[in-house]
One Martini backbone bead per residue (centre of mass of N, CA, C, O) as a GRO file, in nm:
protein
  144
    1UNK     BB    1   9.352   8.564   6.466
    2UNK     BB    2   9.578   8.727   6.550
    3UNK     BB    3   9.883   8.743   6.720
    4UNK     BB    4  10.101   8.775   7.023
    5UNK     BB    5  10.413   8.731   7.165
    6UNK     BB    6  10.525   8.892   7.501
    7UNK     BB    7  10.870   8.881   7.586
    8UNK     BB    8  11.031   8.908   7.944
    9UNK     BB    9  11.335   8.894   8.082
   10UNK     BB   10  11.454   8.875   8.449
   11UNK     BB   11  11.680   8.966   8.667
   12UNK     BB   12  11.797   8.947   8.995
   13UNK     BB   13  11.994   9.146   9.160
   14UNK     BB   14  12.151   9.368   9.347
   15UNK     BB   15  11.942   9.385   9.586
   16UNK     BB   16  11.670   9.588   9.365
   17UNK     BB   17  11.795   9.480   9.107
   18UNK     BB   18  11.661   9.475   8.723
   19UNK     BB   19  11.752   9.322   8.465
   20UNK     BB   20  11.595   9.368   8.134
   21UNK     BB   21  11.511   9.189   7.810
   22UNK     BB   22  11.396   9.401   7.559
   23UNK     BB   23  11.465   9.300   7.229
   24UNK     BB   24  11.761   9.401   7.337
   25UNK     BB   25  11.714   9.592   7.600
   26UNK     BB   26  11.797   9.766   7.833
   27UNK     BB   27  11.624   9.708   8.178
   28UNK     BB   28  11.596   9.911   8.432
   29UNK     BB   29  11.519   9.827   8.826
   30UNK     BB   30  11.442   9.995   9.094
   31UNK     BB   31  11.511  10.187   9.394
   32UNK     BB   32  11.551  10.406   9.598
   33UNK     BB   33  11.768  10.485   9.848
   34UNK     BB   34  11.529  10.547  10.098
   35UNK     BB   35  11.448  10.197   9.961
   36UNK     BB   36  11.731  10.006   9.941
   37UNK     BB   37  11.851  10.102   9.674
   38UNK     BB   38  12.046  10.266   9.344
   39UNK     BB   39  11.915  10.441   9.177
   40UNK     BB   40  11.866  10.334   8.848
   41UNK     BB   41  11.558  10.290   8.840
   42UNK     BB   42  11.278  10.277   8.829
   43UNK     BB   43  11.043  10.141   8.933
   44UNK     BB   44  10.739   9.920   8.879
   45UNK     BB   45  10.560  10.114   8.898
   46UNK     BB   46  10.671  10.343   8.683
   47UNK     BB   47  10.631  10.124   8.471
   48UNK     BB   48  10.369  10.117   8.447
   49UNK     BB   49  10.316  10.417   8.448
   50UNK     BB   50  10.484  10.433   8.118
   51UNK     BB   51  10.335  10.249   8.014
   52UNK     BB   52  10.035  10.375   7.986
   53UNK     BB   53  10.169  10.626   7.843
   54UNK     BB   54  10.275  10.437   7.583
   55UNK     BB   55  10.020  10.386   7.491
   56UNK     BB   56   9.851  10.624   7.465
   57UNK     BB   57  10.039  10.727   7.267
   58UNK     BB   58  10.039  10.486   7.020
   59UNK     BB   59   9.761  10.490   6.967
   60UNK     BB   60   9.677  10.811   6.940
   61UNK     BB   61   9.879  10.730   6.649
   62UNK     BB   62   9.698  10.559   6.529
   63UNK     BB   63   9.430  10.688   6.560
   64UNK     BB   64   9.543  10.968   6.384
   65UNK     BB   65   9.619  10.803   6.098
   66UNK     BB   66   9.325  10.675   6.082
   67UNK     BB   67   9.150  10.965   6.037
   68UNK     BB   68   9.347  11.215   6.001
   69UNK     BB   69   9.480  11.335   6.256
   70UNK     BB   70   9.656  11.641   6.336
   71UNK     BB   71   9.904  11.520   6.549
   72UNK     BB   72  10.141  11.672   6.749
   73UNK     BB   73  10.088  11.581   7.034
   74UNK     BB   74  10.111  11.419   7.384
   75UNK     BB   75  10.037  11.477   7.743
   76UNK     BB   76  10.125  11.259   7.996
   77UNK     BB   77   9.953  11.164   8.281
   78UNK     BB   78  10.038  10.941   8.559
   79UNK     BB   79   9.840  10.816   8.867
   80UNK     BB   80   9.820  10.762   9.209
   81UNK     BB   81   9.715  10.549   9.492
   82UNK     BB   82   9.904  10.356   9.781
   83UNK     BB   83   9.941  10.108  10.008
   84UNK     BB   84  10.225  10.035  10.126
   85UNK     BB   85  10.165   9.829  10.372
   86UNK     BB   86  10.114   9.571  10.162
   87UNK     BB   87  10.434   9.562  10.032
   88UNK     BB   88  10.540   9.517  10.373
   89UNK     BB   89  10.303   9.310  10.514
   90UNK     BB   90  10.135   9.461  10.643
   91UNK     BB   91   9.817   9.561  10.745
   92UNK     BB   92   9.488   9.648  10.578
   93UNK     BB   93   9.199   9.719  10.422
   94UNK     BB   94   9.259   9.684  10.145
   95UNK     BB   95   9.442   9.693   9.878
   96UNK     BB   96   9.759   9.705   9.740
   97UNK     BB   97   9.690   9.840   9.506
   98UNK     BB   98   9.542  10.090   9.346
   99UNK     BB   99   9.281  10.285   9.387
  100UNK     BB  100   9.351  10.469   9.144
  101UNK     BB  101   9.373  10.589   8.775
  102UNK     BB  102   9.512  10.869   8.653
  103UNK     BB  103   9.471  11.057   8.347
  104UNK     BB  104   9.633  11.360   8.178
  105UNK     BB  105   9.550  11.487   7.853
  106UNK     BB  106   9.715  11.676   7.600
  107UNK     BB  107   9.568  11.736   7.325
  108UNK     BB  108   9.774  11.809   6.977
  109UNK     BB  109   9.506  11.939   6.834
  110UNK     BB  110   9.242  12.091   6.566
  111UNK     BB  111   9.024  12.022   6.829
  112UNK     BB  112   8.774  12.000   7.018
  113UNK     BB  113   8.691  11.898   7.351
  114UNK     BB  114   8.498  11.683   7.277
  115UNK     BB  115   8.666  11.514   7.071
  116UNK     BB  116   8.906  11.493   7.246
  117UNK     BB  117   8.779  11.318   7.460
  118UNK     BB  118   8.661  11.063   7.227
  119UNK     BB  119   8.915  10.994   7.140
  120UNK     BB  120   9.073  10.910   7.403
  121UNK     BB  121   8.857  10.684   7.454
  122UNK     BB  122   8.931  10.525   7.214
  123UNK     BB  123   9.209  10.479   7.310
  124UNK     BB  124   9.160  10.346   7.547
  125UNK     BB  125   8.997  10.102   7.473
  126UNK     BB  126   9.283  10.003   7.264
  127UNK     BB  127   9.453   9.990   7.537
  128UNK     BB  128   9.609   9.710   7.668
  129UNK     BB  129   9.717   9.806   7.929
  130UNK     BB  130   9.401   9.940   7.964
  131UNK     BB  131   9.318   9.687   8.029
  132UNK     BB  132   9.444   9.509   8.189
  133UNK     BB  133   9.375   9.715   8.437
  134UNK     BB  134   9.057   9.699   8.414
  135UNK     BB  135   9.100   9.395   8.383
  136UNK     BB  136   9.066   9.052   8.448
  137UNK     BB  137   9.421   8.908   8.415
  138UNK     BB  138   9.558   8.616   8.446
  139UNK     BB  139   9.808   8.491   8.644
  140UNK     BB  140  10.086   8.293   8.635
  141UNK     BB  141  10.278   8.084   8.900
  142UNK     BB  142  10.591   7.949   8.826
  143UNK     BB  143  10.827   7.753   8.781
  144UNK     BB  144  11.114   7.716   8.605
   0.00000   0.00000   0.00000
């Protein structure tokens, strides 16, 4: 089975400013200015969901290619709710994370709302990023 392996660098620079070089790419990662940020770039979260908002987008084109559905595009919306005061170091309840993620897509071919939901639901399947946010990832943390 063919691999891929998938590398972001990034560095911390002043304040909360994260410049990250993605295959030759500049991204910018920041906070807002009254989150003591310099508002140059979405926050990780923000970026977070942008990706699953991306990856949900580009199989959804992968596999109206792959059925031959004339899909004309999708409109997607991703949404959360989470407790700030995990990631301020306070006391919660709950985790950190997101309590759960909504995507609301509108997906533009003619096809009834039944296909359009059952196509959704394929596209979220073959989704890396709604896997990984669905399912537990490992992740290592080590000195560099």
């Amino acid at each position: 089975m063919p691999k891929k392996t998938v590398t972001v660098e990034s560095t911390l620079n002043e304040q909360f400013v994260i410049e990250s070089d993605v295959r030759g790419h500049k991204v910018i990662i920041d906070q807002p200015a009254n989150a003591g940020g310099t508002d140059t770039g979405p926050t990780p979260l923000e970026m977070l969901f942008a990706s699953l908002a991306g990856c949900i987008g580009t199989i959804g084109r992968i596999v109206a290619m792959q059925k031959r559905i004339d899909l004309k595009g999708m409109s997607i919306k991703v949404e959360g709710d989470l407790d700030i005061d995990g990631l301020l170091g306070k006391p919660i309840d709950g985790r950190v994370g997101f309590e759960g993620i909504t995507l609301s897509v509108d997906v533009d071919a003619d096809m009834t709302d039944e296909e359009k939901l059952a196509f959704l639901h394929e596209v979220d399947a073959r989704c890396p990023v709604s896997e990984n946010l669905l399912n537990s990832t490992p992740i290592s943390v080590k000195l560099a």
